[in-house]
C-alpha positions in Angstrom: -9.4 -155.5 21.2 -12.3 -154.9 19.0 -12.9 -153.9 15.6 -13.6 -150.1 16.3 -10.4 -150.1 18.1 -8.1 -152.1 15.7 -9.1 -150.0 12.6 -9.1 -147.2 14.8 -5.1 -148.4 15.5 -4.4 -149.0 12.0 -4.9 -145.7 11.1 -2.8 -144.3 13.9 -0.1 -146.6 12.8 0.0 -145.0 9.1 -0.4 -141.4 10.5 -3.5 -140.5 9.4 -3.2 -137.4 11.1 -0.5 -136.3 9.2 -1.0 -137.9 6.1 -5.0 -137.5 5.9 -6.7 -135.2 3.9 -10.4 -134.7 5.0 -11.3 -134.0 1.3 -9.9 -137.1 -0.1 -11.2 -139.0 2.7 -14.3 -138.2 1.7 -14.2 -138.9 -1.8 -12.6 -142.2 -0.8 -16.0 -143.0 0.7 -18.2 -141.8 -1.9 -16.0 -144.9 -3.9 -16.4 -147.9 -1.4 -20.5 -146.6 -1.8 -19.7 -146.8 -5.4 -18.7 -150.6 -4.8 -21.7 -151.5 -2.4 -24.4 -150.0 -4.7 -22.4 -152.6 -7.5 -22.7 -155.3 -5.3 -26.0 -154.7 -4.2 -27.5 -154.4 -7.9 -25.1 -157.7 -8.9 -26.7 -159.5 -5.9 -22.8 -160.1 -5.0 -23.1 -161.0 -1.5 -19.3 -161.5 -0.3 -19.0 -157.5 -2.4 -21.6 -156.1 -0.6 -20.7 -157.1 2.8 -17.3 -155.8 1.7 -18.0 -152.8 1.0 -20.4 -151.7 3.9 -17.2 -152.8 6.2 -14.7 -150.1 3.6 -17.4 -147.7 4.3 -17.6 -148.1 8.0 -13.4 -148.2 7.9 -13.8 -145.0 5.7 -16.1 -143.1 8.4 -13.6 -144.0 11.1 -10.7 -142.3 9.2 -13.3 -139.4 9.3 -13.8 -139.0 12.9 -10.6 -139.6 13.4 -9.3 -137.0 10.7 -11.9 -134.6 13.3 -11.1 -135.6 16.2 -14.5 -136.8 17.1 -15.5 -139.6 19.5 -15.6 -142.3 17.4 -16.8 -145.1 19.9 -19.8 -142.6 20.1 -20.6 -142.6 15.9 -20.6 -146.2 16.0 -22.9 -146.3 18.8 -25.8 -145.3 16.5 -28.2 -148.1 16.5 -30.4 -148.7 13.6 -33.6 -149.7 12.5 -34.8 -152.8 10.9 -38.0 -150.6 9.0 -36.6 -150.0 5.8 -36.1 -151.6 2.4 -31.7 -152.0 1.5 -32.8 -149.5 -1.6 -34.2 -146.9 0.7 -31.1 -146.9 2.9 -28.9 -146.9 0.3 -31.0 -143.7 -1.0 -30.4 -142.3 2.6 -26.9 -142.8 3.3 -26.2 -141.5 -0.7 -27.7 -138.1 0.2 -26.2 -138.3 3.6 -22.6 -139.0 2.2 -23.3 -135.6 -0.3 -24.0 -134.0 3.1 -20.3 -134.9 4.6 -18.7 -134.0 0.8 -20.3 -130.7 0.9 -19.5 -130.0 4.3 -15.9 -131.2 4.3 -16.3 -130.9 8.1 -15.0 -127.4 7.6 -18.1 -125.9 8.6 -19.6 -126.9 11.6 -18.3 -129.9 13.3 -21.3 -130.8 15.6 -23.1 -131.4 11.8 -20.2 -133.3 10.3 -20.7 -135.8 13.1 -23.9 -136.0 12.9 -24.1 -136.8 8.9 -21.4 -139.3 10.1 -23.4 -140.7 13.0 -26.2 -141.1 10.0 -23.9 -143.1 7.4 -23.3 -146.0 10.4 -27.2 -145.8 10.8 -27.7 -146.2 7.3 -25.1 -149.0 6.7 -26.5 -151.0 9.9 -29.8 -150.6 8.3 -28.1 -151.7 5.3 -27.1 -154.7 6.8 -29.7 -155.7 9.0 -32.1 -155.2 5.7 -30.0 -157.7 3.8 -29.9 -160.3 6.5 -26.1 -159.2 7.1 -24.6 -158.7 10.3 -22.6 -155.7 10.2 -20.3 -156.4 12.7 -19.0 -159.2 10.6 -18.8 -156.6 7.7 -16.9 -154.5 9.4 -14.5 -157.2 10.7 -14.6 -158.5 7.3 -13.2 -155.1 5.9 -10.2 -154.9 8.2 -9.2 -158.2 8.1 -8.3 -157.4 4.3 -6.6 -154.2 5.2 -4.8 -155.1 8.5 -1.7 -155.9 7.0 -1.8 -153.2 4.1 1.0 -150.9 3.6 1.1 -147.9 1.5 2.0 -144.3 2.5 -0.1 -140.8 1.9 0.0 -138.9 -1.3 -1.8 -135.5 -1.4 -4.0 -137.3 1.7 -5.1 -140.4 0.0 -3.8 -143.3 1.4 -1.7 -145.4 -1.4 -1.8 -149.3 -0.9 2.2 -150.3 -1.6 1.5 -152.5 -4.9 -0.2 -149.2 -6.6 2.6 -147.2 -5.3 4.1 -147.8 -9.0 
């Protein structure tokens, strides 16, 4: 099983559907870009490649939460013709695109600006030397075993459930 599908499992095994809020989901990835732009200005490597793999776990929550083809968002190839700072630029704006939107609107553009945050995050990678694969596997190796349950459709690890 690959990475797509085992993060895609894990949130099937914690009822996303059910327990997911687009909304929150949302916000929750507007804070792992918090972390990477951190890591990225701290020159903290092992961060950084953390935090493009919670973004890309993020997005898949997302498509998921929408019921879009996931295998196809993660299909997006990227391009190695930009600077880490001008993706990061790209995939800030883009990430305001999905908040506004709240996939409410018109689905067809929610993947899209989806489609465009694994672009930028690949470009990310690939601009940095990283492989994002690795990032990505990286990121659900340290969430695999999580547990936690949904409040209010934010998912609440179990040592912050109080």
């Amino acid at each position: 099983m690959n990475t797509l599908d085992k993060v895609k499992q894990w949130f099937i095994d914690r009822d996303l559907e059910n327990g997911g809020r687009l909304d929150k989901q949302s916000l929750k990835l507007s804070e792992e870009f918090g972390e990477l732009c951190a890591g990225y200005l701290k020159k903290n490597e092992k961060l950084t490649k953390d935090s493009i793999g919670d973004c890309a776990v993020v997005i898949v929550g997302l498509a998921l939460l929408i019921k879009a083809d996931v295998q196809e968002i993660f299909d997006e190839v990227f391009s190695n013709e930009y600077y880490a700072i001008e993706c990061l630029v790209f995939l800030n704006r883009t990430i305001s695109n999905i908040q506004l939107s709240n996939g409410f609107t018109d689905k067809d553009l929610y993947i899209v600006d989806l489609t465009r945050s694994i672009y930028w995050l690949k470009s990310i990678s690939n601009a940095l030397g990283y492989d994002f694969e690795e990032c990505f596997e990286l990121a659900y190796n340290e969430i695999k075993d999580r547990k936690g349950r949904w409040i209010d459709g934010s998912f609440v690890k179990e040592e912050d459930l109080g």
